[in-house]
mmCIF file of the N, C-alpha and C atoms, coordinates in Angstrom:
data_MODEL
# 
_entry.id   MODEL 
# 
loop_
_atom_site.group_PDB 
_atom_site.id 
_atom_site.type_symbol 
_atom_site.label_atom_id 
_atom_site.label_alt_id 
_atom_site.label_comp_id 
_atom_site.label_asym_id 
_atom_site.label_entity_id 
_atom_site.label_seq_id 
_atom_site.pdbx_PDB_ins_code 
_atom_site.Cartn_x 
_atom_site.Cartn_y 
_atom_site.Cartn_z 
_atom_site.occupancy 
_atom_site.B_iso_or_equiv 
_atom_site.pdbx_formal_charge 
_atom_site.auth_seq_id 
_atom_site.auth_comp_id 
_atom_site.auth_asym_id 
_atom_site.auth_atom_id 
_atom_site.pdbx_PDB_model_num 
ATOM 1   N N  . UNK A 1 1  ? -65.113 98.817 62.531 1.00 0.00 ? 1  UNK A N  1 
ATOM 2   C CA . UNK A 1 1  ? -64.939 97.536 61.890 1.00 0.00 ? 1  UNK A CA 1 
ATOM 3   C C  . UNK A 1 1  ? -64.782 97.748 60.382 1.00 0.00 ? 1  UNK A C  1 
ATOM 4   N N  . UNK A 1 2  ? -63.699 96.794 60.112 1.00 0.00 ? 2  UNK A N  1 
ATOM 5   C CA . UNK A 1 2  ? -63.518 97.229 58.252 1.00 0.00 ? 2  UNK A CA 1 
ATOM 6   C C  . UNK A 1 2  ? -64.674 96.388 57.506 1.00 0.00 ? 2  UNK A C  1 
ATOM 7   N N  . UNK A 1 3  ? -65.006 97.116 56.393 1.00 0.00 ? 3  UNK A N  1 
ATOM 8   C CA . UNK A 1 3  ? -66.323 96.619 55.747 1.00 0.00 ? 3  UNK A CA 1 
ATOM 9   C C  . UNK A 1 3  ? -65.981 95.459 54.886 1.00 0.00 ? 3  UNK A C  1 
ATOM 10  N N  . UNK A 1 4  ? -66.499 94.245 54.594 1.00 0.00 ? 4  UNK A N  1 
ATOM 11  C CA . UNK A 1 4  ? -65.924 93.466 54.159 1.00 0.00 ? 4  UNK A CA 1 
ATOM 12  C C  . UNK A 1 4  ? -65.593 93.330 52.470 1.00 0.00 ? 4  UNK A C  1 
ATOM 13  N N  . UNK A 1 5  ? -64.711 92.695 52.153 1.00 0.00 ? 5  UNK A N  1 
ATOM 14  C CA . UNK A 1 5  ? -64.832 92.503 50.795 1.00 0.00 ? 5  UNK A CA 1 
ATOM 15  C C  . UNK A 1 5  ? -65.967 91.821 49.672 1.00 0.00 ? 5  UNK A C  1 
ATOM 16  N N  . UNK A 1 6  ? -66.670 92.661 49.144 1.00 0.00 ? 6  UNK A N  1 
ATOM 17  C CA . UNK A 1 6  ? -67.258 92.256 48.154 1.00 0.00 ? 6  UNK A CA 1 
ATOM 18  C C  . UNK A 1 6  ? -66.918 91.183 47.089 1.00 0.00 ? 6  UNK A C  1 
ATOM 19  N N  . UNK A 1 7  ? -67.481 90.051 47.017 1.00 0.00 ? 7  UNK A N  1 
ATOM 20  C CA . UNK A 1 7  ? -67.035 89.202 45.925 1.00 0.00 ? 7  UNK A CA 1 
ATOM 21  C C  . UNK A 1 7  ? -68.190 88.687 45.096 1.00 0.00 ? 7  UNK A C  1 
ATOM 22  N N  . UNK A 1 8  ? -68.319 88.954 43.641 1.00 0.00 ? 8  UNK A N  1 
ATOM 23  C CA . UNK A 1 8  ? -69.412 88.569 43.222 1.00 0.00 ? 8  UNK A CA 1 
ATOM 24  C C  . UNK A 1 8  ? -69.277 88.048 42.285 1.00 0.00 ? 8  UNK A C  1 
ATOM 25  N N  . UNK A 1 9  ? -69.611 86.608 41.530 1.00 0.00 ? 9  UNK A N  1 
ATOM 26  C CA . UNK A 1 9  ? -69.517 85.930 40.851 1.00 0.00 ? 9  UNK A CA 1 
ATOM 27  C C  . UNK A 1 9  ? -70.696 85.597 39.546 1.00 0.00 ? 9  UNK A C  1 
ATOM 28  N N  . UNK A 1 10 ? -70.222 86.178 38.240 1.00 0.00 ? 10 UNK A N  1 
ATOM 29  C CA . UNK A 1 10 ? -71.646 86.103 37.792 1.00 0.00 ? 10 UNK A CA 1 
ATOM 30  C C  . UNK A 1 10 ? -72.047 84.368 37.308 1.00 0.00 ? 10 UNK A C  1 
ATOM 31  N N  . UNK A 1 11 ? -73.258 83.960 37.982 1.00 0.00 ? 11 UNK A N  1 
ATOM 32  C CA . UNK A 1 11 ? -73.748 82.971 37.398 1.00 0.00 ? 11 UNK A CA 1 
ATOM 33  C C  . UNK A 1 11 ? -74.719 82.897 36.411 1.00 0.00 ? 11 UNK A C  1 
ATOM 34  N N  . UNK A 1 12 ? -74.658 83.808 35.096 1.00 0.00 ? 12 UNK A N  1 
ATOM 35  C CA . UNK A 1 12 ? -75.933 84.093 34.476 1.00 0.00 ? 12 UNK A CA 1 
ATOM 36  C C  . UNK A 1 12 ? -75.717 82.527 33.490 1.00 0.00 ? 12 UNK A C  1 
ATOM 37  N N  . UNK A 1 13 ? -76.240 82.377 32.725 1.00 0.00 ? 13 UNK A N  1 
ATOM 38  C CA . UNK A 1 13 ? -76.417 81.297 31.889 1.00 0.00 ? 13 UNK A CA 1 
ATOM 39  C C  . UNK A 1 13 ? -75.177 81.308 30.670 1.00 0.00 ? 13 UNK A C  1 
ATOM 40  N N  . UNK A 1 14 ? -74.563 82.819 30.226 1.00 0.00 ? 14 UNK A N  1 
ATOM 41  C CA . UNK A 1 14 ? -73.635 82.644 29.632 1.00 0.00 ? 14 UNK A CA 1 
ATOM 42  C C  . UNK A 1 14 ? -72.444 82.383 30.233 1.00 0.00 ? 14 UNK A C  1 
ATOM 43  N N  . UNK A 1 15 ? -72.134 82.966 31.443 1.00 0.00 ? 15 UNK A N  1 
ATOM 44  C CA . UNK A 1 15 ? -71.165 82.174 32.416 1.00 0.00 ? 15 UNK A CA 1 
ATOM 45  C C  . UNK A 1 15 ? -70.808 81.025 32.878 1.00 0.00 ? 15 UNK A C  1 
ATOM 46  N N  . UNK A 1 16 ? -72.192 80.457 33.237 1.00 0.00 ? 16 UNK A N  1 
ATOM 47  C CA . UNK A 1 16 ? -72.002 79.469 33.801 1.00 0.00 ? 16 UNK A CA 1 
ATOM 48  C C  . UNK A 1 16 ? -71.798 78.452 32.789 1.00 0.00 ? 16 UNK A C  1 
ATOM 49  N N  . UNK A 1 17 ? -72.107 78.549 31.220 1.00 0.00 ? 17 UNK A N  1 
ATOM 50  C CA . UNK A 1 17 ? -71.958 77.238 30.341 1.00 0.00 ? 17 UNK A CA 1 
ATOM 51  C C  . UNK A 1 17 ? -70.508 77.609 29.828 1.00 0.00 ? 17 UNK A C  1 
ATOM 52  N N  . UNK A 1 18 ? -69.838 78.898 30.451 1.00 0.00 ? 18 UNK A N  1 
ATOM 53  C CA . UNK A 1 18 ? -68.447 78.455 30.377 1.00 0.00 ? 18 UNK A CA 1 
ATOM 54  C C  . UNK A 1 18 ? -67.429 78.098 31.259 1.00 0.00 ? 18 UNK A C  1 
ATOM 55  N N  . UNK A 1 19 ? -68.100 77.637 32.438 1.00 0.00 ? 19 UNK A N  1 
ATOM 56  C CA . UNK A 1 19 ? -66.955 77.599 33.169 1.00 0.00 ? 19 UNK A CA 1 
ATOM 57  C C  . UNK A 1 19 ? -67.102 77.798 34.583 1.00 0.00 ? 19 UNK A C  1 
ATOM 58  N N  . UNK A 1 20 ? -68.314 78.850 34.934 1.00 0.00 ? 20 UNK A N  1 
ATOM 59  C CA . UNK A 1 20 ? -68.214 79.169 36.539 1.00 0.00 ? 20 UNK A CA 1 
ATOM 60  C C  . UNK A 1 20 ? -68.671 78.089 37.416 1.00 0.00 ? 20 UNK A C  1 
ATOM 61  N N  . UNK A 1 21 ? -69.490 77.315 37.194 1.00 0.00 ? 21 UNK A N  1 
ATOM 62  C CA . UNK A 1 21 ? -69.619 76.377 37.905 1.00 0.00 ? 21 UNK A CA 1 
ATOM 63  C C  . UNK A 1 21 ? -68.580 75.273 38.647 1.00 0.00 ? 21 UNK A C  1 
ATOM 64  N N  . UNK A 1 22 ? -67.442 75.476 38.032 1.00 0.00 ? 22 UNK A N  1 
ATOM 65  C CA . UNK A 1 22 ? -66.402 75.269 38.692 1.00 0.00 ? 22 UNK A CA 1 
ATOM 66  C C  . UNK A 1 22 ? -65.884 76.270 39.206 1.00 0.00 ? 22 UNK A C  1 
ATOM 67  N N  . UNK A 1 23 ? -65.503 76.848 39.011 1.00 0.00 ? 23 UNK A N  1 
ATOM 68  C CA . UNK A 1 23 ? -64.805 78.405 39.422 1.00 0.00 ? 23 UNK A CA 1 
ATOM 69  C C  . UNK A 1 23 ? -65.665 78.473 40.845 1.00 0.00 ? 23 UNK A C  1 
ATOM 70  N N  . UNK A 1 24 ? -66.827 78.911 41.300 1.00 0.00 ? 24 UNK A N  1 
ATOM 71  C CA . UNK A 1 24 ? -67.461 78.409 41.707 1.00 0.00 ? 24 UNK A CA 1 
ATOM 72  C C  . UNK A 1 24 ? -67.304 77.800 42.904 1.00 0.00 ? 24 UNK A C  1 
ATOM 73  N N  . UNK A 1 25 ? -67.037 76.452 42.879 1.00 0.00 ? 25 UNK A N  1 
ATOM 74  C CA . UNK A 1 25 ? -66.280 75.845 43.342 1.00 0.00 ? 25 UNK A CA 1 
ATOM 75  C C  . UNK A 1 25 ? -64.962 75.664 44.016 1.00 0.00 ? 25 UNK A C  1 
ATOM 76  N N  . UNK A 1 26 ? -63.853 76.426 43.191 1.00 0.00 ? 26 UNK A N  1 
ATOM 77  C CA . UNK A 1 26 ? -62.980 77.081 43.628 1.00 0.00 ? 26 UNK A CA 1 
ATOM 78  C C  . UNK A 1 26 ? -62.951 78.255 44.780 1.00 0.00 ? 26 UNK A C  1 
ATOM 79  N N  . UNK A 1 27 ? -63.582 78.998 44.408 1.00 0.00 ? 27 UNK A N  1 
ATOM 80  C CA . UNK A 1 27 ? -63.809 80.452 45.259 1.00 0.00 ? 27 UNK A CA 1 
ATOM 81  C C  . UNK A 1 27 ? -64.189 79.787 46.786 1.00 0.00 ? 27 UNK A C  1 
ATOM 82  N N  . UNK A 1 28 ? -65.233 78.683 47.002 1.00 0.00 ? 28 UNK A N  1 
ATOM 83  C CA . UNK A 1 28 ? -65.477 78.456 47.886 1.00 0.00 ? 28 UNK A CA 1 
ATOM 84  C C  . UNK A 1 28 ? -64.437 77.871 48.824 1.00 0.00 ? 28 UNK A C  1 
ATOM 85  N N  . UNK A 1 29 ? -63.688 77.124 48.286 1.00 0.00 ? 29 UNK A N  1 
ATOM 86  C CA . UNK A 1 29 ? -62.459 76.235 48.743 1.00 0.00 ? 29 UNK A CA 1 
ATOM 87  C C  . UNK A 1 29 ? -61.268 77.139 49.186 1.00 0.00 ? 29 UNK A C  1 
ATOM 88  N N  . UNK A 1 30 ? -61.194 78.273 48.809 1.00 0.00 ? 30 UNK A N  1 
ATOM 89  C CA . UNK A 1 30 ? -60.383 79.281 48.709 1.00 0.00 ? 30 UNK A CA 1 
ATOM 90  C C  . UNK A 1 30 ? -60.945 80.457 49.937 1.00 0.00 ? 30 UNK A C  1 
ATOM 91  N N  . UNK A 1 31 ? -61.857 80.874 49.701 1.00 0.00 ? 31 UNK A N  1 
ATOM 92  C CA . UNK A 1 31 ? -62.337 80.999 51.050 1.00 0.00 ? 31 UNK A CA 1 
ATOM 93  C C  . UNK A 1 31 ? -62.165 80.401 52.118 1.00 0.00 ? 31 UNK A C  1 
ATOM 94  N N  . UNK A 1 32 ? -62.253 79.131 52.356 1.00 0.00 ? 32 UNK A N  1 
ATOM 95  C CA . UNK A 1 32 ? -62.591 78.404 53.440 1.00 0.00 ? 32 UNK A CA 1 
ATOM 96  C C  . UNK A 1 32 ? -60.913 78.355 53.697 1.00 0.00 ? 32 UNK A C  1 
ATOM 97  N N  . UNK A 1 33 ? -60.142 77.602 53.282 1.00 0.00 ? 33 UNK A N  1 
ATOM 98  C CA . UNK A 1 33 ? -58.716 77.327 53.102 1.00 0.00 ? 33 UNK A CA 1 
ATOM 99  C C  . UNK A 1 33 ? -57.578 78.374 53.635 1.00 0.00 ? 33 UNK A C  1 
ATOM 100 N N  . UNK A 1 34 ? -58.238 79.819 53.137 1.00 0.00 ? 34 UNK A N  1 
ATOM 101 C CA . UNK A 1 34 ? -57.832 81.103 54.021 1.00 0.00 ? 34 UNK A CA 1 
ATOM 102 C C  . UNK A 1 34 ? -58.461 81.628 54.802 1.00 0.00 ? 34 UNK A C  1 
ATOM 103 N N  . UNK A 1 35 ? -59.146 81.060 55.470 1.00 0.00 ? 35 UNK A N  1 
ATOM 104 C CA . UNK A 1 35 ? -60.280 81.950 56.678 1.00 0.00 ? 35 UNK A CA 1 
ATOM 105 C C  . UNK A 1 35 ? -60.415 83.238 56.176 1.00 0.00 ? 35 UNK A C  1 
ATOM 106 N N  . UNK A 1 36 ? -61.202 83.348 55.287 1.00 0.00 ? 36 UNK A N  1 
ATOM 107 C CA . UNK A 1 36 ? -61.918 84.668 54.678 1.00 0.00 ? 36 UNK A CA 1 
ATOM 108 C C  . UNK A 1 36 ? -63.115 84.817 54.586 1.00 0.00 ? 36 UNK A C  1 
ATOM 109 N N  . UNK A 1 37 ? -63.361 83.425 55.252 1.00 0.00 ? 37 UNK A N  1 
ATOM 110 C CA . UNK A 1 37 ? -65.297 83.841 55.418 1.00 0.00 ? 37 UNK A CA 1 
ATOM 111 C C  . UNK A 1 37 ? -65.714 85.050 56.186 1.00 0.00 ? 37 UNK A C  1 
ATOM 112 N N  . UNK A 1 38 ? -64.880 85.365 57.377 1.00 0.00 ? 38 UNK A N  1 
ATOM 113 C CA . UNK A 1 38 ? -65.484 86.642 57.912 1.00 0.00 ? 38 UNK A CA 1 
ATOM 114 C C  . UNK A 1 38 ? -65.035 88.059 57.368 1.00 0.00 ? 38 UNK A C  1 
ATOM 115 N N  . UNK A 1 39 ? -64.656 87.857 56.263 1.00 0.00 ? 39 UNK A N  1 
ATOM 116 C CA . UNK A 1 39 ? -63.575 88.864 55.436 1.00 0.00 ? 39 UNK A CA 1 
ATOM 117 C C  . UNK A 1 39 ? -64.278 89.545 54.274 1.00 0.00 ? 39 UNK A C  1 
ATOM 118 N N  . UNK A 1 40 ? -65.345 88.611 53.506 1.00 0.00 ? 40 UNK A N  1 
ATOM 119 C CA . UNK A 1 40 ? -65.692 88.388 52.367 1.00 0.00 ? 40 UNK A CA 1 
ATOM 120 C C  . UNK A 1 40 ? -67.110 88.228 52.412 1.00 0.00 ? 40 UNK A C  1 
ATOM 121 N N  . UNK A 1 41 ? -68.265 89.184 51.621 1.00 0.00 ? 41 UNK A N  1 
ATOM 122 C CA . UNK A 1 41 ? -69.644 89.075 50.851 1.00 0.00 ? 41 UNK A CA 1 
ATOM 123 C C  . UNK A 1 41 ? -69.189 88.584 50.082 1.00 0.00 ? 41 UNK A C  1 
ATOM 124 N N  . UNK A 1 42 ? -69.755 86.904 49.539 1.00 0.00 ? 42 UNK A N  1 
ATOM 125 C CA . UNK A 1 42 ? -69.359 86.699 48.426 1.00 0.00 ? 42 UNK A CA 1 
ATOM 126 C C  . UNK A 1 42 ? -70.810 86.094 47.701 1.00 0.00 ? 42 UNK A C  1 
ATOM 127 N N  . UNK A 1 43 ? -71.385 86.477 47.187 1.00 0.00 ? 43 UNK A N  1 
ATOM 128 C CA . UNK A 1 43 ? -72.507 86.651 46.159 1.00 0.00 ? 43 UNK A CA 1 
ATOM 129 C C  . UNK A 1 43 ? -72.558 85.853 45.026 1.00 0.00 ? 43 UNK A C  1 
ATOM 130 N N  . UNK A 1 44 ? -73.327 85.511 44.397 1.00 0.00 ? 44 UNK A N  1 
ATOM 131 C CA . UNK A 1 44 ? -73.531 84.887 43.119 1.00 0.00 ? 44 UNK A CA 1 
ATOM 132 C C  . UNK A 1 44 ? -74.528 86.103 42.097 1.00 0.00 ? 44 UNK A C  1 
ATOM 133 N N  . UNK A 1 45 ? -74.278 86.296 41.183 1.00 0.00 ? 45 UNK A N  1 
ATOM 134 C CA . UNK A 1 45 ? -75.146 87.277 40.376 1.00 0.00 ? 45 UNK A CA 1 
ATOM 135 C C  . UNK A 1 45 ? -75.735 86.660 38.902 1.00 0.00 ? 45 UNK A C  1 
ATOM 136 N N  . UNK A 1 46 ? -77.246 86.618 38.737 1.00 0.00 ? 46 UNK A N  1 
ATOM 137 C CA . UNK A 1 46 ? -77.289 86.219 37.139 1.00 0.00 ? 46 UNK A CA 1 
ATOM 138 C C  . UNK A 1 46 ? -77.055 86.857 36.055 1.00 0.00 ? 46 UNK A C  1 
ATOM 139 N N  . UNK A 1 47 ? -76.506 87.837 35.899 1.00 0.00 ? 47 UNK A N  1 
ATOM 140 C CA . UNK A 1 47 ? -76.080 88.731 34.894 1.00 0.00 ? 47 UNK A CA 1 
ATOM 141 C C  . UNK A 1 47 ? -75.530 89.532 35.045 1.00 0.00 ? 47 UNK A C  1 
ATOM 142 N N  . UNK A 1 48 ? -74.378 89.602 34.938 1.00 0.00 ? 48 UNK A N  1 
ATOM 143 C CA . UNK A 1 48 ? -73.084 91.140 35.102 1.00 0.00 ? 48 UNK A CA 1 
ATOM 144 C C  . UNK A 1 48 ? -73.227 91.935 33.671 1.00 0.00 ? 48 UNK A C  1 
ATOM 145 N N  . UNK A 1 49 ? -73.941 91.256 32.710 1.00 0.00 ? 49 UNK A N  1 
ATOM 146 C CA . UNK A 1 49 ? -73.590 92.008 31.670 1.00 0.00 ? 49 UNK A CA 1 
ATOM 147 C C  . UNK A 1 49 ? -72.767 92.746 30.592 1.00 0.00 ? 49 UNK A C  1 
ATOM 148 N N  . UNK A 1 50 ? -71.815 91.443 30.750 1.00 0.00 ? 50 UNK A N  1 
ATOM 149 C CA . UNK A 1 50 ? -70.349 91.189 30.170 1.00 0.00 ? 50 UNK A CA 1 
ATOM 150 C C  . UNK A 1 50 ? -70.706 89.576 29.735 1.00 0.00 ? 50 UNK A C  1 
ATOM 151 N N  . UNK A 1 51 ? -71.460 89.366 29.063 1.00 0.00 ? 51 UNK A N  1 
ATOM 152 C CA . UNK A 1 51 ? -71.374 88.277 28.385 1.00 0.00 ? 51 UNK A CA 1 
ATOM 153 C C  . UNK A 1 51 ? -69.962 87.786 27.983 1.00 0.00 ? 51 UNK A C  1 
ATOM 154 N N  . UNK A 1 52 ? -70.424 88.696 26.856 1.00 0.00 ? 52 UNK A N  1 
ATOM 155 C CA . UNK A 1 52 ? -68.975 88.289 25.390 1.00 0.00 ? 52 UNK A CA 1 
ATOM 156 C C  . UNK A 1 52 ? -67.681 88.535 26.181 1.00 0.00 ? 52 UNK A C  1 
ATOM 157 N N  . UNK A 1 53 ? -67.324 88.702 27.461 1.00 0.00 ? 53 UNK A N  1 
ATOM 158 C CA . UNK A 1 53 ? -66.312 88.600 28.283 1.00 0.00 ? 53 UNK A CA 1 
ATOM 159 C C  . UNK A 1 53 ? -65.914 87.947 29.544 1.00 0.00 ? 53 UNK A C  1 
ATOM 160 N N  . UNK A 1 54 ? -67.585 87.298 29.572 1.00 0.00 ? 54 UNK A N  1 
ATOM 161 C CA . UNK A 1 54 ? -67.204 86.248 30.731 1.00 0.00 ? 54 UNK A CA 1 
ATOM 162 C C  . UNK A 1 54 ? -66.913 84.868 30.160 1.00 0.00 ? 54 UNK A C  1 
ATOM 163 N N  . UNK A 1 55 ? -66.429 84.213 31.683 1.00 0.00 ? 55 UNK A N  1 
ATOM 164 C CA . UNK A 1 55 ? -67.008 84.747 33.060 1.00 0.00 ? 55 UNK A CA 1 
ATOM 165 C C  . UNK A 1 55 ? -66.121 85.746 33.539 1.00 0.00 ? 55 UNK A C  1 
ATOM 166 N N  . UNK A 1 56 ? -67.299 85.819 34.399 1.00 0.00 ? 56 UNK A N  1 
ATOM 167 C CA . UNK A 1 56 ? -67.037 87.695 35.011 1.00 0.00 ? 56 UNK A CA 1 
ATOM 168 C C  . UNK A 1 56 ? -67.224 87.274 36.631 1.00 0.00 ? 56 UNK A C  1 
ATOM 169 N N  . UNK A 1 57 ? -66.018 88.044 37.386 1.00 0.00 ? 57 UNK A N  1 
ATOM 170 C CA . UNK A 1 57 ? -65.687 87.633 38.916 1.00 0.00 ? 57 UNK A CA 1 
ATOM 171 C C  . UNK A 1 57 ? -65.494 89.716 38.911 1.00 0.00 ? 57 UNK A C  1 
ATOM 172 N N  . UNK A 1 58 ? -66.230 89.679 40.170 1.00 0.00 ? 58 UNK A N  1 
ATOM 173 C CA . UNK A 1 58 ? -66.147 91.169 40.215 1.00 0.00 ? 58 UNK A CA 1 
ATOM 174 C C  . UNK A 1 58 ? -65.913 91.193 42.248 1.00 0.00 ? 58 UNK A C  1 
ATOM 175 N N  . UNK A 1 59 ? -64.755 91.990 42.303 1.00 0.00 ? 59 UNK A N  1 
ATOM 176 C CA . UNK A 1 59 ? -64.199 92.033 43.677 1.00 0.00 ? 59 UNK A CA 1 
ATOM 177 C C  . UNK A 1 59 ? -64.463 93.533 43.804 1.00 0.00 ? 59 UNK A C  1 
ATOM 178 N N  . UNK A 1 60 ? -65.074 93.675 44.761 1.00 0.00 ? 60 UNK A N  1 
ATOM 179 C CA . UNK A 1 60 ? -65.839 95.447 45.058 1.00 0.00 ? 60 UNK A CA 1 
ATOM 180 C C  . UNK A 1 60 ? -65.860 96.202 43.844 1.00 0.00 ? 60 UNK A C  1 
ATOM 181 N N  . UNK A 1 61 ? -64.516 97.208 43.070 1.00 0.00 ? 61 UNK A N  1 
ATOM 182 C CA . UNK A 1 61 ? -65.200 98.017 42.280 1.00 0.00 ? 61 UNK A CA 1 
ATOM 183 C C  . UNK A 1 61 ? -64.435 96.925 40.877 1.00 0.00 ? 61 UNK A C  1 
ATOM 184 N N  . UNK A 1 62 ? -63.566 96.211 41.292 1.00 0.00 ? 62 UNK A N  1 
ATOM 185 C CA . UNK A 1 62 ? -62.751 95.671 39.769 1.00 0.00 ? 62 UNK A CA 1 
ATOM 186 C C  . UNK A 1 62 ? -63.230 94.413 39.385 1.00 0.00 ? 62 UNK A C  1 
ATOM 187 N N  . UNK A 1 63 ? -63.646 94.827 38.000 1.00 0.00 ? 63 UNK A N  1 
ATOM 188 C CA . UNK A 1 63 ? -63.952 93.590 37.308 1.00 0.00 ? 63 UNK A CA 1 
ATOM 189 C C  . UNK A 1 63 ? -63.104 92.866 36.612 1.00 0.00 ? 63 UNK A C  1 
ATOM 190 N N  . UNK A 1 64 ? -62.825 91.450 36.638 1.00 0.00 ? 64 UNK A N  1 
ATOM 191 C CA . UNK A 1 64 ? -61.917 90.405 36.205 1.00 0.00 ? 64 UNK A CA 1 
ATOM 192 C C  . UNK A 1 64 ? -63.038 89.465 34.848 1.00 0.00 ? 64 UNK A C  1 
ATOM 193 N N  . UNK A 1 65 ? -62.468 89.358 33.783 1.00 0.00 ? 65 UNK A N  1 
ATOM 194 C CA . UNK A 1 65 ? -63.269 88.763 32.668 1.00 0.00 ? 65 UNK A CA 1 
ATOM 195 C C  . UNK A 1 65 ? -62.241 87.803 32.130 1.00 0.00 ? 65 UNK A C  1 
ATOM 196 N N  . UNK A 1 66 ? -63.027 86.838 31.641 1.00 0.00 ? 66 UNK A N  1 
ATOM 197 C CA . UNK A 1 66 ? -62.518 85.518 31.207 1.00 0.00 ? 66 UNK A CA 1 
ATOM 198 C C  . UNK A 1 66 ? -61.631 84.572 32.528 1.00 0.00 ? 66 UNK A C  1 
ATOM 199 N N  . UNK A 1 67 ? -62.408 84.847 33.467 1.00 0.00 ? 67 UNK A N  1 
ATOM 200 C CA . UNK A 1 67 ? -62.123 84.076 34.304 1.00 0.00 ? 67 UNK A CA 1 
ATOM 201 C C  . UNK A 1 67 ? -62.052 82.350 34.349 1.00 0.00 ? 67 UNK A C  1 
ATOM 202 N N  . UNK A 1 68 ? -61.444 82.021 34.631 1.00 0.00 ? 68 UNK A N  1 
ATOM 203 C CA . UNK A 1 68 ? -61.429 80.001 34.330 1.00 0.00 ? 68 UNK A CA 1 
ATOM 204 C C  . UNK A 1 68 ? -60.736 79.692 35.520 1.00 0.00 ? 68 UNK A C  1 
ATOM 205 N N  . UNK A 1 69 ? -60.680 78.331 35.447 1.00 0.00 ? 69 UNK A N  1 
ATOM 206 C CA . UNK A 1 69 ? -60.008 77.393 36.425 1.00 0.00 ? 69 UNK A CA 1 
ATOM 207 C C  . UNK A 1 69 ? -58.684 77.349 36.878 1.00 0.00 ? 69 UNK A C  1 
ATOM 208 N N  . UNK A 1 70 ? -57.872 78.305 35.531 1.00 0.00 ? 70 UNK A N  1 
ATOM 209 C CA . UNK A 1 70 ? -56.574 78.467 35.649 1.00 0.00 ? 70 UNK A CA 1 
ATOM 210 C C  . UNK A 1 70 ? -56.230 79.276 36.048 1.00 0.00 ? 70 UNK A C  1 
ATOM 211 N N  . UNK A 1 71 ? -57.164 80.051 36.117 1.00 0.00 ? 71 UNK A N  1 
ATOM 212 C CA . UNK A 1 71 ? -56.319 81.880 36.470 1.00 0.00 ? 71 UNK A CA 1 
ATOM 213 C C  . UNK A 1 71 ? -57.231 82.303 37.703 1.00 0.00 ? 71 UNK A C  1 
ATOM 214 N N  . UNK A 1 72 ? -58.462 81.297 38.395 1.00 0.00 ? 72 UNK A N  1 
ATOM 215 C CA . UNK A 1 72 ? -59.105 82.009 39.425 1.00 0.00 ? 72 UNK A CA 1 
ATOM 216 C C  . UNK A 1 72 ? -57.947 82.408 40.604 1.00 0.00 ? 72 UNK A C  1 
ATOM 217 N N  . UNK A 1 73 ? -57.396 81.293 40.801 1.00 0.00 ? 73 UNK A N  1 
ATOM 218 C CA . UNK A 1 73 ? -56.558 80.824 42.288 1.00 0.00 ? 73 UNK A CA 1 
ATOM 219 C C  . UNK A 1 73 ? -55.191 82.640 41.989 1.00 0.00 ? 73 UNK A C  1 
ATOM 220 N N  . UNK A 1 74 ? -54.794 82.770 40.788 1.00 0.00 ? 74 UNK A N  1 
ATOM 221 C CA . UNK A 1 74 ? -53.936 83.516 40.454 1.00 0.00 ? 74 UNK A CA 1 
ATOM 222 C C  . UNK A 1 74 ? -55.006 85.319 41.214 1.00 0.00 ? 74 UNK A C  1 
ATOM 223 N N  . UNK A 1 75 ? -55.905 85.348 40.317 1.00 0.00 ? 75 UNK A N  1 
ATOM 224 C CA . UNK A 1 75 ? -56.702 86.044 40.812 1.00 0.00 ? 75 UNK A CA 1 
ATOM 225 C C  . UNK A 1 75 ? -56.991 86.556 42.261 1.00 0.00 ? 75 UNK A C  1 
ATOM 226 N N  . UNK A 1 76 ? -57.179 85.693 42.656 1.00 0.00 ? 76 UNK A N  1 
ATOM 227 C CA . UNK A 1 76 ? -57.643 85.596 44.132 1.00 0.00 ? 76 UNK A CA 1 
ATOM 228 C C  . UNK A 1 76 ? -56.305 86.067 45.265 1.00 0.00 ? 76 UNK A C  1 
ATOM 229 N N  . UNK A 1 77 ? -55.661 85.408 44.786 1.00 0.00 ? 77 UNK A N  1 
ATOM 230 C CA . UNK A 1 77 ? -53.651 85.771 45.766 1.00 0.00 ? 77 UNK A CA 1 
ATOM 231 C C  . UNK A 1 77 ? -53.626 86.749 45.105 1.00 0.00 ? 77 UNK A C  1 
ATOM 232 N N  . UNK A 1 78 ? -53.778 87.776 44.168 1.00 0.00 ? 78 UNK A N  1 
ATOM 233 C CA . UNK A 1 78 ? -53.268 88.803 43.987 1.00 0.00 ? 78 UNK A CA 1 
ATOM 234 C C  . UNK A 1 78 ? -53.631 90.058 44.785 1.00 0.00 ? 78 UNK A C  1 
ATOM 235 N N  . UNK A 1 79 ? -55.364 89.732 44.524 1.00 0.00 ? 79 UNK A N  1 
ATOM 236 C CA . UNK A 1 79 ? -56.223 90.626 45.364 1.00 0.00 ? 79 UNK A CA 1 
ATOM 237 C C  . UNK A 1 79 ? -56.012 90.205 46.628 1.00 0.00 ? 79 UNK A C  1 
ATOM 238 N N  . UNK A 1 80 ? -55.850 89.314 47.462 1.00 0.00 ? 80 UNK A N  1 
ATOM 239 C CA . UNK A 1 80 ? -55.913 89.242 48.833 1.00 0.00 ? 80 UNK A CA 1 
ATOM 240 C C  . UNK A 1 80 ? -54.304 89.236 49.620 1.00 0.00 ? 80 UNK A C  1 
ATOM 241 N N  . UNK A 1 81 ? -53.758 88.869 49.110 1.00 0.00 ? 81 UNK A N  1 
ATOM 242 C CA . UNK A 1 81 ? -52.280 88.297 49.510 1.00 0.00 ? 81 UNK A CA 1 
ATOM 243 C C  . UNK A 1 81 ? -51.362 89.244 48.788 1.00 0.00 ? 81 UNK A C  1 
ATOM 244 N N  . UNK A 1 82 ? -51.524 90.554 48.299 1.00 0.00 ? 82 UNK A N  1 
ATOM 245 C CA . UNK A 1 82 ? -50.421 91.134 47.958 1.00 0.00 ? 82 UNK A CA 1 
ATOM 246 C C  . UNK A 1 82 ? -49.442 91.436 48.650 1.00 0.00 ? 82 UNK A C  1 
ATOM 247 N N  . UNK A 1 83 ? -48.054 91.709 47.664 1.00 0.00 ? 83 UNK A N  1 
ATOM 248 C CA . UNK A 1 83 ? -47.075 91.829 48.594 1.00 0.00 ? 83 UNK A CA 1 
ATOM 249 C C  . UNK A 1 83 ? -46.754 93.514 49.136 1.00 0.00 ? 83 UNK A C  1 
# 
């Protein structure tokens, strides 16, 4: 069985007062929308430790910074839906 994809979202306090709480939001809808729940660990974390570069969305080993509302969905089809 293939091991699933790691998805981890940091919710530390500098993240979340920019933005993840929607994002957030997104990821979940996006999941659900592509049947990737059985595909996907997807985690919440309080500190990635990339402040001054989040939010921070980390998919197994690659980390994505300055993540927002505009560029999650972009994010997400790249890593999952490549061509």
């Amino acid at each position: 069985m293939k091991e699933k994809t790691k998805l981890i979202l940091c919710l530390g306090s500098s993240c979340y007062s920019r933005g993840n709480q929607y994002v957030l939001d997104i990821v979940k809808q996006y999941i659900k929308e592509n049947n990737l729940k059985d595909k996907i660990d997807f985690r919440g974390q309080l500190c990635s430790g990339n402040c001054s570069h989040g939010p921070i969305l980390k998919i197994n080993d690659v980390v994505f910074k300055n993540v927002d509302v505009n560029n999650i969905n972009n994010i997400l089809d790249q890593y999952f839906f490549k061509e």
